[in-house]
Phi, psi and omega in degrees: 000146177258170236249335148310295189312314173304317141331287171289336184292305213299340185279351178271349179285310184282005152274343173321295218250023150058055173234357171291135173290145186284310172338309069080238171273356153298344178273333188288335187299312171323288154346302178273342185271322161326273193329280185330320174277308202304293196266046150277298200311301187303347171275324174298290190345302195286330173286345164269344188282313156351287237272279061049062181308000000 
């Protein structure tokens, strides 16, 4: 795992267990909002790639 990656489980694990901190979970929020723009991106990509062999 690469070390972000080790970084969001332990922060999805302490919100699991309702132990994050805000500090926390404003970083895990960051996180999930990266991911979300990625595969937004990555669906367009594929959807022009679709359109356009």
């Amino acid at each position: 795992m690469l070390p972000f990656q080790t970084r969001v489980s332990d922060l999805l694990a302490q919100s699991k267990a309702g132990t994050l901190s805000a500090k926390s979970e404003a970083e895990l929020e960051r996180y999930l909002t990266i991911e979300h723009l990625v595969r937004m991106a990555k669906a367009h990509v594929f959807e022009q790639l679709r359109q356009n062999p």
